[in-house]
C-alpha positions as CSV (number, residue, x, y, z in Angstrom):
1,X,85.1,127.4,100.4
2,X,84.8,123.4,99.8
3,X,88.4,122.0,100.0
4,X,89.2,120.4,96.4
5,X,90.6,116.7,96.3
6,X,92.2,115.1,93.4
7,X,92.6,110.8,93.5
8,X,94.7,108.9,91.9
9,X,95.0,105.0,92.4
10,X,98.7,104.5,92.4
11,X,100.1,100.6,91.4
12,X,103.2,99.2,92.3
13,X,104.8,96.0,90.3
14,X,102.5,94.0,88.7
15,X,104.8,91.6,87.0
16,X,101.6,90.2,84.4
17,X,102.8,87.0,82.5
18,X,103.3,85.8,85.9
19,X,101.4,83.1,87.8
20,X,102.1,83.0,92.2
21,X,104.1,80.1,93.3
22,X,103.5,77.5,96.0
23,X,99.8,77.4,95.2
24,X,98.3,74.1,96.6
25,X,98.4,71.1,94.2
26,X,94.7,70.3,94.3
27,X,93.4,74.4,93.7
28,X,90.1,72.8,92.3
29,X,88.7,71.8,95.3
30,X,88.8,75.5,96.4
31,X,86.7,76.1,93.2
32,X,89.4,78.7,92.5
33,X,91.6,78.5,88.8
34,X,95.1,79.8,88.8
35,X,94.7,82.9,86.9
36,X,91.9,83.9,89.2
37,X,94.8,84.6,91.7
38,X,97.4,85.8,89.1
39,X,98.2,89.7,88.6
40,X,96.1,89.7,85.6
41,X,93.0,89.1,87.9
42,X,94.0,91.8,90.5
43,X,95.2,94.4,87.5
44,X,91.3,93.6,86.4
45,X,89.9,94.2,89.6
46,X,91.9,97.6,90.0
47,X,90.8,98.7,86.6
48,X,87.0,98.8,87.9
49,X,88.2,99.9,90.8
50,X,89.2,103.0,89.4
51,X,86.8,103.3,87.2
52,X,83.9,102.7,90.4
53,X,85.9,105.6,92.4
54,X,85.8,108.2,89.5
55,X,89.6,108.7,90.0
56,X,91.7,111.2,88.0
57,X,94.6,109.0,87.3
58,X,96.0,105.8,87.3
59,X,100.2,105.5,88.2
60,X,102.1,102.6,87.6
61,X,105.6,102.2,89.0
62,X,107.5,99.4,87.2
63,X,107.8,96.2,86.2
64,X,104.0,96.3,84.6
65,X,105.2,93.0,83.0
66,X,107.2,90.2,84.0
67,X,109.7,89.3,80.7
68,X,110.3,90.3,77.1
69,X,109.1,87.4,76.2
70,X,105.4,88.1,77.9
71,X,104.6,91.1,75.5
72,X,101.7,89.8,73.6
73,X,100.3,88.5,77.0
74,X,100.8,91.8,78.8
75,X,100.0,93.5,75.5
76,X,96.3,91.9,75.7
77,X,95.9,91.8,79.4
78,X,96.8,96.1,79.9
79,X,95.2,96.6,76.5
80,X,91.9,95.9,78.0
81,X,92.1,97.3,80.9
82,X,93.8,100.4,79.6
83,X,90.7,101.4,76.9
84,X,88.3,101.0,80.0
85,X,89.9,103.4,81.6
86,X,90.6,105.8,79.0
87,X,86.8,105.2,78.0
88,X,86.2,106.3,81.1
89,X,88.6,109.7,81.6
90,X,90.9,108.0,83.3
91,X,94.2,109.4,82.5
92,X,97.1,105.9,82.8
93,X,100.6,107.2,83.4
94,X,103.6,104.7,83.8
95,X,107.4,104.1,84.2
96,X,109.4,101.2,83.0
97,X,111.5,99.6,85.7
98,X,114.2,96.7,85.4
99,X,111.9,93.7,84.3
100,X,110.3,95.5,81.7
101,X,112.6,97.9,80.0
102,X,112.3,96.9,76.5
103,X,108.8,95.6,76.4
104,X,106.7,98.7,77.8
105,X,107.8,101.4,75.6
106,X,106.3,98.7,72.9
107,X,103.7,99.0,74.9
108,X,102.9,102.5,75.2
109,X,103.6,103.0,71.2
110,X,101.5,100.2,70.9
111,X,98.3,101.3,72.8
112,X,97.0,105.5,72.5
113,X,96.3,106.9,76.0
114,X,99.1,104.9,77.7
115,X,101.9,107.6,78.9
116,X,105.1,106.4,79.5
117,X,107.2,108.7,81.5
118,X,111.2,109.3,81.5
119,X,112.2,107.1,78.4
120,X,115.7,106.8,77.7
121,X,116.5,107.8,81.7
122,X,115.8,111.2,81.1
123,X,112.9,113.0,83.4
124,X,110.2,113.5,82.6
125,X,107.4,115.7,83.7
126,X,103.5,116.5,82.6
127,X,100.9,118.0,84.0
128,X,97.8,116.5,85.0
129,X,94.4,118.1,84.6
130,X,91.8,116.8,86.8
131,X,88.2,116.6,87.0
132,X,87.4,119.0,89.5
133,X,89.5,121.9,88.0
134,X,92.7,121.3,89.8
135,X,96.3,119.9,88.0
136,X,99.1,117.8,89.4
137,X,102.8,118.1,88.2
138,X,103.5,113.8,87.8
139,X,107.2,113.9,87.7
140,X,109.0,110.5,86.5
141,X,112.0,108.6,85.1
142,X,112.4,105.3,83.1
143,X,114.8,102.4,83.5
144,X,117.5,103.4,80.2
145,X,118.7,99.5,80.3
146,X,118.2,96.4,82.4
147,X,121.2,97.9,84.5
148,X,121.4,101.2,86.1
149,X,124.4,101.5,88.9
150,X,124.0,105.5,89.5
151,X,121.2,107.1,91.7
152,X,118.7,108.6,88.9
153,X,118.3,111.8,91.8
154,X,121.9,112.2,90.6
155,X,120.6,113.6,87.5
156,X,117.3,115.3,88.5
157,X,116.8,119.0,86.6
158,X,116.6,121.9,88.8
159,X,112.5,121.7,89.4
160,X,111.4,125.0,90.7
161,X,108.0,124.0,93.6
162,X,104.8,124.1,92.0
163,X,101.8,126.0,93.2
164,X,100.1,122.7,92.6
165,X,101.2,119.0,94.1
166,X,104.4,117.4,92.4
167,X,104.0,113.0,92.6
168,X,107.3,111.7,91.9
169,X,106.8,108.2,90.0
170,X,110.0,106.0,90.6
171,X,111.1,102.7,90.6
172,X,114.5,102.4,92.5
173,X,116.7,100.8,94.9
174,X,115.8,102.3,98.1
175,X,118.8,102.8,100.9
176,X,120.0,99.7,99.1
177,X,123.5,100.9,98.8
178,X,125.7,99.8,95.5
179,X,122.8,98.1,93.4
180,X,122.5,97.6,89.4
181,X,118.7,98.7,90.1
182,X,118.9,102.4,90.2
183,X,120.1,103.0,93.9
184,X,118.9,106.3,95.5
185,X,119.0,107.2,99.2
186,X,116.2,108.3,101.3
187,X,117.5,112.2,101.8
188,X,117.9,112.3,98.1
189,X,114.3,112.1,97.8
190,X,113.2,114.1,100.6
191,X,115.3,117.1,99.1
192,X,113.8,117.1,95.7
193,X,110.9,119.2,95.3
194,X,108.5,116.9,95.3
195,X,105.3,116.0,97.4
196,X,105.1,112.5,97.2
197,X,107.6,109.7,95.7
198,X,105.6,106.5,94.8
199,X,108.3,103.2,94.3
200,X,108.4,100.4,92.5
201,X,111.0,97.5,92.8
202,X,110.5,96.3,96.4
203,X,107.3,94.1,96.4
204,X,106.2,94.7,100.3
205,X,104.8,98.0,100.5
206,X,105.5,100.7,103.0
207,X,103.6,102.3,105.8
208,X,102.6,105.8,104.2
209,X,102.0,107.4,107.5
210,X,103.5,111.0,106.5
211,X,101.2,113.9,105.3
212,X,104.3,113.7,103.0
213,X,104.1,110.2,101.2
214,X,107.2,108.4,100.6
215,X,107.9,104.8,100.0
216,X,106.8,101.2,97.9
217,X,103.6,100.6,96.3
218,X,104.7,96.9,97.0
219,X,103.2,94.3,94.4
220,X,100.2,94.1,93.5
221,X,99.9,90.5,94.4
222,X,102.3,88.3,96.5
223,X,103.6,86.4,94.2
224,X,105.2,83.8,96.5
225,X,105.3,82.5,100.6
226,X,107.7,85.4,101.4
227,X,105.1,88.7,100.3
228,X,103.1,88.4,103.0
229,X,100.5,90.4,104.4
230,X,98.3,93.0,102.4
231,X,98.9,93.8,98.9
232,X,96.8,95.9,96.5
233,X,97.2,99.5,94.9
234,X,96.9,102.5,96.8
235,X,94.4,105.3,96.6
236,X,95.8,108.3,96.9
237,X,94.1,111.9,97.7
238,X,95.6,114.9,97.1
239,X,93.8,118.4,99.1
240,X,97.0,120.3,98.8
241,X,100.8,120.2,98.6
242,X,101.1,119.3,102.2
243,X,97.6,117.0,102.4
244,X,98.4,114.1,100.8
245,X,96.8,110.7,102.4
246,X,97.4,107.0,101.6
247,X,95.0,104.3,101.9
248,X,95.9,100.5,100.5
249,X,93.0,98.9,99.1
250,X,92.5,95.2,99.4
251,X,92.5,94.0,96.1
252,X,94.9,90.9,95.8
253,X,92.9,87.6,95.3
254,X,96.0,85.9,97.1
255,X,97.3,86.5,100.6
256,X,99.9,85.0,102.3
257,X,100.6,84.9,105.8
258,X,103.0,83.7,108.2
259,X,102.0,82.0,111.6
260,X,103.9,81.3,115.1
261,X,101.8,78.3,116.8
262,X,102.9,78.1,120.4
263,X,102.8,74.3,121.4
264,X,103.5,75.1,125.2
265,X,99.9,74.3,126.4
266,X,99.4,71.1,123.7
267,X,99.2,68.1,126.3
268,X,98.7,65.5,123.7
269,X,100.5,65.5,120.7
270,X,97.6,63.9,118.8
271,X,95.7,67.0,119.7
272,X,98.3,68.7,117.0
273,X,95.4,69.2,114.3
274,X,92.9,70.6,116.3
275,X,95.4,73.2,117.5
276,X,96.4,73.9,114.2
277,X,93.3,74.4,112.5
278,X,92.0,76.8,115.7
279,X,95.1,78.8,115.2
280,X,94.2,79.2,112.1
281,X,90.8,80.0,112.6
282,X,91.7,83.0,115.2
283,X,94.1,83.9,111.9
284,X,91.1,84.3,110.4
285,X,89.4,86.2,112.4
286,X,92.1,88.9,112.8
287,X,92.5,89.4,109.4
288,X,89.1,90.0,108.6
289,X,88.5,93.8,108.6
290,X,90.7,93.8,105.7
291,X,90.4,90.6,103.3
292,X,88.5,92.6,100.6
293,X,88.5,90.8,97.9
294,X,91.2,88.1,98.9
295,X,89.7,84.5,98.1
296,X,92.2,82.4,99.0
297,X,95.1,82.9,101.7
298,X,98.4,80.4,102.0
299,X,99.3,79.9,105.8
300,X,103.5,79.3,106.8
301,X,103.1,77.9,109.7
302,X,106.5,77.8,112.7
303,X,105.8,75.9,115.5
304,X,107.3,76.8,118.7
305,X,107.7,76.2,122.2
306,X,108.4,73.1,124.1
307,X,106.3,70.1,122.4
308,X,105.2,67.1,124.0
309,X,106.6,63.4,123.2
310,X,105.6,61.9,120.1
311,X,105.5,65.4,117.9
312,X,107.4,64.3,115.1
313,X,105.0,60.9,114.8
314,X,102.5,63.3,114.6
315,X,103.9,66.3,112.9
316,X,105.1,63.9,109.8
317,X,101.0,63.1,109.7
318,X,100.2,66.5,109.1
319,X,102.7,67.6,106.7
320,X,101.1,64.2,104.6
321,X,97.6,65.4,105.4
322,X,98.2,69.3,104.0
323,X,96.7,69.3,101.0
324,X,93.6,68.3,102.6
325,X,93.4,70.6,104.7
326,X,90.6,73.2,104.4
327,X,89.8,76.3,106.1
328,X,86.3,78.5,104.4
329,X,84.7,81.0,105.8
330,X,82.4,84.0,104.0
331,X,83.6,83.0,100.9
332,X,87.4,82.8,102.0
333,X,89.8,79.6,101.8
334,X,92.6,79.3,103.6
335,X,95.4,76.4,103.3
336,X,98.4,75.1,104.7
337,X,101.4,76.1,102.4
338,X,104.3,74.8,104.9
339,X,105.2,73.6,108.2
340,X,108.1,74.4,109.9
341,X,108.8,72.4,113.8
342,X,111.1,75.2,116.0
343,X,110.1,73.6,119.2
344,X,111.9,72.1,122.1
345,X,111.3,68.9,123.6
346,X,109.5,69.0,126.4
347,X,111.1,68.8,129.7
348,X,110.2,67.4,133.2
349,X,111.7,69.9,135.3
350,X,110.7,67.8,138.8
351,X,112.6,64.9,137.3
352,X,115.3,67.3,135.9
353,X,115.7,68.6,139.7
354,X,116.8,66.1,141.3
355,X,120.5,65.6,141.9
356,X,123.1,68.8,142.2
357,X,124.5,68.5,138.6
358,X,124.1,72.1,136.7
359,X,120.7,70.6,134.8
360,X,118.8,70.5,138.3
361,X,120.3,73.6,139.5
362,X,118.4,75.2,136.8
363,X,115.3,73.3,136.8
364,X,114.9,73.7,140.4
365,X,115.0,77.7,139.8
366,X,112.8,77.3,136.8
367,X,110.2,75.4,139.1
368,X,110.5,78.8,141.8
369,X,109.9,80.7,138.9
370,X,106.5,78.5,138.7
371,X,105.2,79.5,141.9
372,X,102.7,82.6,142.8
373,X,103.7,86.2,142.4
374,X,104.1,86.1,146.2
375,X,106.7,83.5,147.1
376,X,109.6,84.5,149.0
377,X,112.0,82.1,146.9
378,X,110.6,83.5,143.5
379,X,110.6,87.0,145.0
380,X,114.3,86.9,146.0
381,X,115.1,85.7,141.9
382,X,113.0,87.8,140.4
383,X,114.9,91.3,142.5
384,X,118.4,90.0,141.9
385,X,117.5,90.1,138.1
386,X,116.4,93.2,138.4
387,X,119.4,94.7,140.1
388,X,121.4,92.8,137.5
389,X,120.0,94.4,134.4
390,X,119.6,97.6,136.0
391,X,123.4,97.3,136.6
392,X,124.0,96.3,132.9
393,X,122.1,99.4,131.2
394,X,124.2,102.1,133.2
395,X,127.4,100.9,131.6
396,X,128.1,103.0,128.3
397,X,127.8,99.5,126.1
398,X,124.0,99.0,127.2
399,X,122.9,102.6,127.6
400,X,122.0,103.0,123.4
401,X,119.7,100.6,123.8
402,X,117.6,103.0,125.9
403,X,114.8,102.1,128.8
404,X,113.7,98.8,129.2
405,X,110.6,96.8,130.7
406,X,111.5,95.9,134.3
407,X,108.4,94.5,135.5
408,X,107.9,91.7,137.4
409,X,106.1,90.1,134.1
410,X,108.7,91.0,132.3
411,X,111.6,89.7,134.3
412,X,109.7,86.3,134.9
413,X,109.3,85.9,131.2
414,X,112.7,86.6,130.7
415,X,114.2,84.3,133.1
416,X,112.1,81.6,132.3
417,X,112.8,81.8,128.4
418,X,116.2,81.9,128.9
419,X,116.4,79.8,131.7
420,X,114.9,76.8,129.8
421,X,117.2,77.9,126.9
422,X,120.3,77.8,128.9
423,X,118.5,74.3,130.4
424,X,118.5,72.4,126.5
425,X,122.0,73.7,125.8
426,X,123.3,71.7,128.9
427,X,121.2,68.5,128.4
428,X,122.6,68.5,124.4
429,X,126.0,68.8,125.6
430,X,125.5,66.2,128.0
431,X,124.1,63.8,125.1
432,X,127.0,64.7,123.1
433,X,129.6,63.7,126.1
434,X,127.8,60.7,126.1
């Protein structure tokens, strides 16, 4: 007998009314508009999404809207999107969360086939029937008040387990401890009989690895530099109680990223641009299996490692010459939104080694550390290292962190980073004693 699945596209905080910050100043030359990148767009784009995959359902967890004040913008934007989907089955089943408390009950009154669940912070549970004979228990609970100190799992009815999946729709402080946000802890969840717990509140979604699914949607959109990486709603498939699989689709017109660009190898500082825009070329190509739909993505750069002379000449050049900065490929930008120098200053170690101060001590070990695999000198560092950190994780204080790396690669690496750490903290205290 064919295994029945039942899908429902699950969508964490969409926060319309609300337009992504730290967007470049001159968009236009991307030929890209604001709202084309703006929660509105993406909450568009799942709509026919849904509608394309012939799902059962669509969940959303929270803060659907930004403010009170954004009704008659949210009311227009959902309102659309909502008779699509009821045009076309699709069942739309909700829960208010902290931004949006007042507004989406006026909402749901406001616009048939909209089902808010758990109003007034009492749960709430219906079930759904789908289109290939099957039913889902959706289980859910609504912010009461802006303010909500007390885990709602604290006041959860005694469920009885279904015969058919249970989806717990939540939005919550998760492992937060105290929190006006509806704290709940992890174990409180997994007790509860329920088969899956979809968040809202946390805006970078979680892994979803389990055959039992718990954790954030994550926003629909990043809405600023720090909600990086992918963001779109998930599609979930339901074969039975204990088959229940994940899968984020990339639906966010705006990604943001953030970048280490390792200066070690940059001879000439002038060359700064070049390695810059490769770095972000190679960016490109990592993250292409799983653009989607993105159109535009916003780079943080953080330059590290030791830099050559003249960096800040430079550096201060490039920071002026951001907003011209242009990176398109197959119908993707990418831009510059930040530049951040975490480098060292270059040193000279054979320069450094001269003398028998505590600065060429260490730069004369740091130039051993340079030589082939095979040197005796190198050899000798590299196995009292060893014998040193072997020492250290056999005392009690050391032993939690468990087994560690020891190879040769390893060891070299690690002496040389904190070799030429240990190097910059004497020549600064040196300029200070000056």
């Amino acid at each position: 007998m064919k295994q029945q699945t039942s899908r429902i596209l699950c969508v964490g905080d969409m926060h319309l009314g609300r337009v992504p910050s730290r967007l470049p100043r001159n968009l236009n030359r991307f030929n890209i508009l604001p709202e084309q990148l703006s929660p509105a767009a993406a909450w568009q784009s799942t709509v026919q999404t849904a509608i394309r995959e012939d799902v059962d359902a669509v969940l959303l967890a929270g803060d659907v809207v930004e403010a009170e004040e954004d009704f008659y913008e949210a009311f227009s934007l959902l309102d659309a999107g909502l008779r699509e989907l009821i045009a076309a089955g699709i069942h739309v089943l909700a829960v208010a969360g902290n931004h949006d408390v007042m507004v989406l009950p006026r909402l749901a009154d406001s616009l048939p086939g909209f089902q808010l669940l758990g109003r007034d912070g009492e749960w709430e549970e219906v079930l759904l029937q789908c289109q290939n004979g099957t039913s889902l228990h959706i289980l859910g609970w609504s912010f009461p008040s802006r303010a909500v100190h007390l885990s709602p799992l604290e006041s959860l009815p005694t469920l009885e387990a279904p015969a058919a999946a249970r989806i717990g729709l939540l939005h919550c402080d998760l492992d937060a401890g105290p929190s006006p946000y509806a704290p709940v802890r992890s174990a409180q969840l997994r007790q509860a009989p329920v088969d899956a717990w979809m968040l809202g509140h946390i805006h970078s979604p979680s892994e979803f690895s389990a055959s039992r699914p718990i954790g954030y949607l994550g926003s629909l959109v990043g809405l600023d530099p720090s909600e990086t990486g992918r963001h779109g709603p998930w599609l979930m498939e339901v074969r039975s109680k204990t088959d229940i699989s994940m899968q984020q689709l990339s639906l966010a017109p705006l990604r943001w990223e953030s970048m280490e660009v390792d200066l070690s190898e940059l001879e000439q500082a002038e060359d700064l641009p070049v390695l810059i825009s490769a770095a972000v070329g190679d960016q490109r190509e990592r993250l292409a299996p799983e653009l989607g739909e993105t159109r535009l993505v916003g780079c943080r750069l953080r330059l590290v490692g030791e830099a050559p002379a003249e960096l800040d000449r430079v550096l201060a050049a490039a920071r002026e010459g951001l907003d011209d900065f242009h990176h398109e490929r197959d119908g993707v930008s990418f831009f510059i939104e930040r530049i951040t120098n975490a480098t060292q200053p270059r040193i000279d170690l054979l320069a450094m080694s001269e003398g028998q101060e505590p600065p060429a001590l260490l730069a004369r070990r740091l130039l051993v550390l340079a030589r082939p695999a095979d040197d005796p000198e190198k050899r000798r560092l590299v196995s009292a290292a060893k014998e040193d950190l072997r020492r250290l994780h056999a005392q009690p204080l050391w032993s939690s962190l468990g087994e560690r790396d020891l190879s040769e690669d390893y060891l070299v690496d690690l002496l040389q980073r904190s070799g030429r750490s240990a190097l910059q903290d004497l020549l600064a205290q040196q300029e200070v004693a000056k």
